[in-house]
C-alpha positions as CSV (number, residue, x, y, z in Angstrom):
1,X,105.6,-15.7,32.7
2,X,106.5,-18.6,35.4
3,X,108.4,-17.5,38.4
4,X,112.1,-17.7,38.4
5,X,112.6,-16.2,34.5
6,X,114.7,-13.8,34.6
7,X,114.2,-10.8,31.9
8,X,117.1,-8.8,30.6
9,X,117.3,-5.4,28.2
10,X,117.4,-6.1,24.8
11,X,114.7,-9.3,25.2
12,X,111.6,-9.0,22.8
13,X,108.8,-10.7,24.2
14,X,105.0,-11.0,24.2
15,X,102.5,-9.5,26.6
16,X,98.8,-8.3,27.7
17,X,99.1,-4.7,26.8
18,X,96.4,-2.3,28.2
19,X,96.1,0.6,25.4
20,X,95.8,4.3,27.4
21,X,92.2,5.0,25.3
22,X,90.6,2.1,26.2
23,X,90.0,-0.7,28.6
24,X,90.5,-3.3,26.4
25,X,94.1,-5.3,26.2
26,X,96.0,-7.1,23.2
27,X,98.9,-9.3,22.9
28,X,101.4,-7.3,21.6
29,X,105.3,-7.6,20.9
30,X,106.9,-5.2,23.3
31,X,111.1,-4.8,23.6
32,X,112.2,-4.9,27.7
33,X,114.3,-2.0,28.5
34,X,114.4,-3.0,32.2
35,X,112.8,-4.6,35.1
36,X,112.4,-2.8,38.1
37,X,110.9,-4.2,41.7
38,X,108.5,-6.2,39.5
39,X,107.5,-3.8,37.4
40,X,108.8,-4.0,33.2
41,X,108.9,-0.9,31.5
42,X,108.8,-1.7,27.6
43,X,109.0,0.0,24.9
44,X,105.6,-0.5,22.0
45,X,106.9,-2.6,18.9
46,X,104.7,-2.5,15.8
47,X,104.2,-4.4,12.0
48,X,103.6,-0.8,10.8
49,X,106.1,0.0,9.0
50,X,105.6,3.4,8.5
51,X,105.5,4.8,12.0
52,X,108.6,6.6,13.4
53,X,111.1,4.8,15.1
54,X,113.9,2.5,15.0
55,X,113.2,-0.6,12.0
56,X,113.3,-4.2,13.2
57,X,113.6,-6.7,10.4
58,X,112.8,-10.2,10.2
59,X,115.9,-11.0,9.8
60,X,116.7,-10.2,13.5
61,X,114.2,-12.0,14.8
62,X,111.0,-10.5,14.2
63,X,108.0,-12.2,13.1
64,X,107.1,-9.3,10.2
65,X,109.2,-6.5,9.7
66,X,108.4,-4.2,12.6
67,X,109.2,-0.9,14.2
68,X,110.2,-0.3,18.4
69,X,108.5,2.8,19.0
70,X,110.7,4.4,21.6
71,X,108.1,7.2,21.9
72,X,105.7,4.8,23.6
73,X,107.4,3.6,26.7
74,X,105.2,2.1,29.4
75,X,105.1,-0.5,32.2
76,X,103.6,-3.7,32.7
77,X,103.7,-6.4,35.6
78,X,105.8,-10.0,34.9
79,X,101.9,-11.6,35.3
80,X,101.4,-9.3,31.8
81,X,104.5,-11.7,29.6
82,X,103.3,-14.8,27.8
83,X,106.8,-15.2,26.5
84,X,110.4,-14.2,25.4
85,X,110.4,-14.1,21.0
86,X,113.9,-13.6,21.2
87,X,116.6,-10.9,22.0
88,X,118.1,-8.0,20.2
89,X,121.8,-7.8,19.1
90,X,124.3,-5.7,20.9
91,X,124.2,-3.9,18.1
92,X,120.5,-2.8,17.9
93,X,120.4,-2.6,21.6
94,X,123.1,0.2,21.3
95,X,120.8,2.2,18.5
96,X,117.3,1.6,20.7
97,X,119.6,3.4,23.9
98,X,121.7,6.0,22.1
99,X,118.0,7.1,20.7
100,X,116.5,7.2,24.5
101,X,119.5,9.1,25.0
102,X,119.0,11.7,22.4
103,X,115.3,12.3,23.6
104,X,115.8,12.5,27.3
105,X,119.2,15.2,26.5
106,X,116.4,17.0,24.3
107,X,114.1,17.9,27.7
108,X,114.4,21.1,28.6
109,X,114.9,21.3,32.5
């Protein structure tokens, strides 16, 4: 991504993603959840469907009906972001934190 773009919560963009079983990378939507001293922690979005998590339609934005997996949350450098798709709604943005929420109150500490 060039230098000076600024990335906010919410934004849905596209990025170099290094999978945790192999070596190999893919482009890959991915939603921002926030940057951090050059770091972006993202949550995974997918086209399938039938994986748990919270639905993103096309109608919002997306390119095929999709899915943010908020159970696969990882981070990735600025260098890693070809582009911003688009961003969520206030709306949405309010489901994808209130469902962090409810997993992070669910740890038992």
């Amino acid at each position: 991504m060039r230098p000076g773009n600024v990335l906010k919560a919410g934004d849905v963009i596209l990025a170099e993603v290094r999978f945790t079983d192999t070596p190999e990378t893919k482009t890959r939507p991915c939603l921002v959840l926030f940057e951090e001293m050059d770091n972006v922690i993202v949550a995974g979005i997918t086209s399938n469907t039938n994986m748990i998590g919270i639905p993103l339609s096309k109608k919002e934005g997306a390119i095929k009906d999709s899915v943010i997996k908020i159970n696969y949350i990882f981070t990735i450098s600025p260098q890693a972001i070809q582009k911003v798709l688009f961003h969520l709604s206030p709306e949405k943005k309010r489901i994808v934190f209130t469902e962090l929420v409810k997993r992070i109150n669910g740890l038992n500490i």
